[in-house]
C-alpha positions as CSV (number, residue, x, y, z in Angstrom):
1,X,-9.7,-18.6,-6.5
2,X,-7.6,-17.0,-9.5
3,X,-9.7,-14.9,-11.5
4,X,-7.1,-12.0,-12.4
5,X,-5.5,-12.2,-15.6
6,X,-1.7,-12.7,-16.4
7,X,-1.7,-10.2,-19.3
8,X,1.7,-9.2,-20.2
9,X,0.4,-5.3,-20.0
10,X,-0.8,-5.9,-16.6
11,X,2.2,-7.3,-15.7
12,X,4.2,-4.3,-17.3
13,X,1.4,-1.8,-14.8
14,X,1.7,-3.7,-12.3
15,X,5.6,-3.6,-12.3
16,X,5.7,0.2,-12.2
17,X,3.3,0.4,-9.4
18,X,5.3,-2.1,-7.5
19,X,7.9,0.5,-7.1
20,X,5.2,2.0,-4.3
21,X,5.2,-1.4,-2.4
22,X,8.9,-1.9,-2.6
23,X,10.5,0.2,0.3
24,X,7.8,-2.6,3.0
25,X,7.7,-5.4,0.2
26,X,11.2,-5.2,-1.3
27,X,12.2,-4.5,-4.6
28,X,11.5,-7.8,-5.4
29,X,9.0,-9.0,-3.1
30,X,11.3,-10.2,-0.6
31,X,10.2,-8.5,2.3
32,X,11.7,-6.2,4.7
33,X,11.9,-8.0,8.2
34,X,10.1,-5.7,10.7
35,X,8.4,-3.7,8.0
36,X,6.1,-6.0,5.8
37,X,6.2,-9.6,4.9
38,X,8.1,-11.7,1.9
39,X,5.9,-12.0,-0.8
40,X,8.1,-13.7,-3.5
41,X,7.0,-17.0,-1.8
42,X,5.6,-20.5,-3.8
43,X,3.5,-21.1,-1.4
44,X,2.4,-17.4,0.0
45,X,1.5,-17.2,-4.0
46,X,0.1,-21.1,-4.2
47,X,-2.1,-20.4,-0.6
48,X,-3.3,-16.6,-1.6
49,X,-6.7,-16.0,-3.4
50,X,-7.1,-13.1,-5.6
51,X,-10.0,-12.1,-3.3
52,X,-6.9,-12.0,-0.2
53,X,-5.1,-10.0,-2.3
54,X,-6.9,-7.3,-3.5
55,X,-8.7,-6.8,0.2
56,X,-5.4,-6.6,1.7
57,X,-4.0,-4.1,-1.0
58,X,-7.8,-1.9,-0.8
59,X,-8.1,-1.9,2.7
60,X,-4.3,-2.6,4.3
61,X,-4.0,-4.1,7.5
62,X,-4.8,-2.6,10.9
63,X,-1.9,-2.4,13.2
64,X,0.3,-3.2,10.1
65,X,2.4,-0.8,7.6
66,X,0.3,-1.7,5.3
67,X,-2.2,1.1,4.8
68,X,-5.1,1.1,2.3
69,X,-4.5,1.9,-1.2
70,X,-8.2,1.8,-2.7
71,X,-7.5,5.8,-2.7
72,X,-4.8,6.2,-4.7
73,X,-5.2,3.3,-7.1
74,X,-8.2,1.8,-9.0
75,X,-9.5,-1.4,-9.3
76,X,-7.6,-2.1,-12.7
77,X,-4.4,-1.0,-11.0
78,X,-4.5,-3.0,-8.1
79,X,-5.8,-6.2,-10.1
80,X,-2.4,-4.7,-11.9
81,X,-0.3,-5.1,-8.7
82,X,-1.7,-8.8,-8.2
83,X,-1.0,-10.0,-12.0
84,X,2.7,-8.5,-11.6
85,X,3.1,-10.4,-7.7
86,X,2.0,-13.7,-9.6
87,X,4.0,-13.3,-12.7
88,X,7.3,-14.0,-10.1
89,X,6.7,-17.2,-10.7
90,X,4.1,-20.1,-12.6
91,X,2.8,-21.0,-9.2
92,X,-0.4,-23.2,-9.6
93,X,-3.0,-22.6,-6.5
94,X,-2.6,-24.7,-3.8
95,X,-5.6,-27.5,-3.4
96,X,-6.9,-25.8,0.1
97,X,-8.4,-27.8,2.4
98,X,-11.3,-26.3,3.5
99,X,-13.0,-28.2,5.5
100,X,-14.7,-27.1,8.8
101,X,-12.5,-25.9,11.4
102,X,-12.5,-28.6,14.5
103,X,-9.7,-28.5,17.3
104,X,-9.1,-27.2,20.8
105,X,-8.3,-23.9,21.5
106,X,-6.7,-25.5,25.4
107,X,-4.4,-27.8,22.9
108,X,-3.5,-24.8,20.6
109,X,-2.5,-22.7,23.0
110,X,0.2,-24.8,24.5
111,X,1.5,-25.5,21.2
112,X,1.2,-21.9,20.1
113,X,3.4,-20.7,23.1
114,X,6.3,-23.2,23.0
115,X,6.9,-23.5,19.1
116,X,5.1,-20.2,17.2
117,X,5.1,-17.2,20.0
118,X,9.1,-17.4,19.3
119,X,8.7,-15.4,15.6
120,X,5.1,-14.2,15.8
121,X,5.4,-13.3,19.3
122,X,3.3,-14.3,22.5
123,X,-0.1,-12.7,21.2
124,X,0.9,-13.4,17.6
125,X,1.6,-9.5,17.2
126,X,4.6,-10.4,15.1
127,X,7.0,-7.5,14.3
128,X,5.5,-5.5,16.9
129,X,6.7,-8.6,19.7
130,X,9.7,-9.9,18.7
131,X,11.9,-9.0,15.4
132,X,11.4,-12.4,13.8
133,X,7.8,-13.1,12.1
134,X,4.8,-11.8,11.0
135,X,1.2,-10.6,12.5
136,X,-1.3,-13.7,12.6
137,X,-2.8,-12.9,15.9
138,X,-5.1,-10.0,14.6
139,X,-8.6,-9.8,13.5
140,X,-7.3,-8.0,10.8
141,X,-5.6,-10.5,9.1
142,X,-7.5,-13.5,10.5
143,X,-10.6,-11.9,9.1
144,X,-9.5,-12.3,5.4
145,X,-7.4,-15.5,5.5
146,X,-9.4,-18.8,5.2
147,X,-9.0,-22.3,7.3
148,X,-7.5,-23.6,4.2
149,X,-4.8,-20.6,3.6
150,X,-3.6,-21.3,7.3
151,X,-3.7,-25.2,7.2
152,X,-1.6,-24.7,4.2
153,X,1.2,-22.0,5.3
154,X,1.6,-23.8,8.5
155,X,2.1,-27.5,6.8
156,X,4.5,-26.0,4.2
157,X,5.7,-23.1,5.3
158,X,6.2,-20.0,4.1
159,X,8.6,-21.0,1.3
160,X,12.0,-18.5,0.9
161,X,11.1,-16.8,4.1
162,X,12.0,-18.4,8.0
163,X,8.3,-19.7,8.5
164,X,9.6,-23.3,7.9
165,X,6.7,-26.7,6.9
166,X,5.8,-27.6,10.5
167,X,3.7,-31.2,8.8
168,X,5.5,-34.3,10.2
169,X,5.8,-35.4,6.8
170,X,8.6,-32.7,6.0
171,X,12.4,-33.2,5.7
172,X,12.9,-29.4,6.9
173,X,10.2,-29.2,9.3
174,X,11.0,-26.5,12.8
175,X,8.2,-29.2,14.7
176,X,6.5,-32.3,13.7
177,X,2.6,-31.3,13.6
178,X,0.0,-33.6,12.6
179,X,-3.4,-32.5,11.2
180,X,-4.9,-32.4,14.6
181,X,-2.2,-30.3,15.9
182,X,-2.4,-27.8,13.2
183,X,-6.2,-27.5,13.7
184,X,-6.0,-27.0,17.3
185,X,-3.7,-24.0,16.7
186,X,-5.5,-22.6,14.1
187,X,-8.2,-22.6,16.6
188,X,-6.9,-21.2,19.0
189,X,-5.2,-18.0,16.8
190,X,-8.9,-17.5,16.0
191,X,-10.8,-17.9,19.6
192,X,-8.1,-15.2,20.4
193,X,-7.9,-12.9,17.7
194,X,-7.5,-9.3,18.5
């Protein structure tokens, strides 16, 4: 859900603050590989709610850089931060499909460990297991990111960065995964979370 406003003097307080978040983020949001993920994405900025956001830039992410900044900046000047990150582009949100979670964690396993433990490692610890992807194995982040963020990511990838679409219905997809398939991993990063 969107709720932050794109209000060119947000943008223009959000831009300056940005400068903090630039040395993990990138000047531009294009992410440092082994220091924090791209975030100058379509469809990071399509899947991401306001309320993912402004929890990750509060509280940061255990086990991550990315440390809390609730203490240095306020509310106004994080909502800042968020209008700035969307103003990169006129990104609608994505249509999420939330519906309830139902795979096998068995199925998502196997699946986890021959075509995703390759970038995000084989406990999903990302940077801190190989050099190539992100965290998605922790609590931390699987505590904040919805069913439908993850569907989403995995069927479309994570656009401008190397987490290619994995849906069978994509030209440039890494694998071939159908709904079920996607569900069982999500599953399974979830019954395993650490």
């Amino acid at each position: 859900m969107r709720e932050i406003a794109n209000d060119p003097r947000m943008i223009a307080t959000g831009s300056i603050i940005f400068k903090t978040c630039a040395g993990c983020h990138g000047a531009e949001g294009q992410g440092v590989i082994g220091v924090g993920p791209k975030l100058n994405s379509e469809t990071f900025l399509a899947a991401a709610s306001d309320d993912f956001l402004i929890h990750t830039i509060s509280n940061g992410r255990a086990g991550t850089t990315m440390i809390a900044w609730s203490h240095q900046y306020s509310r106004d000047e994080i909502y800042s931060v968020i209008s700035y990150i969307r103003s990169w582009g006129d990104v609608p949100p994505a249509n999420l499909d939330e519906h309830q979670l139902s795979g096998h964690a068995k199925a998502g396993e196997q699946i986890f460990s021959h075509i995703c433990a390759g970038c995000h490692g084989a406990h999903g610890g990302g940077y801190q297991e190989t050099a190539n992807g992100t965290g998605i194995g922790r609590e931390a982040f699987l505590s904040v990111v919805s069913n439908g963020y993850l569907r989403y990511i995995i069927k479309y990838g994570k656009s401008g960065s190397k987490m290619r679409p994995f849906s069978r219905y994509s030209k440039v997809a890494v694998a071939n995964l159908d709904d079920q398939q996607i569900e069982d991993v999500i599953v399974y990063l979830r019954a395993n979370a650490w």
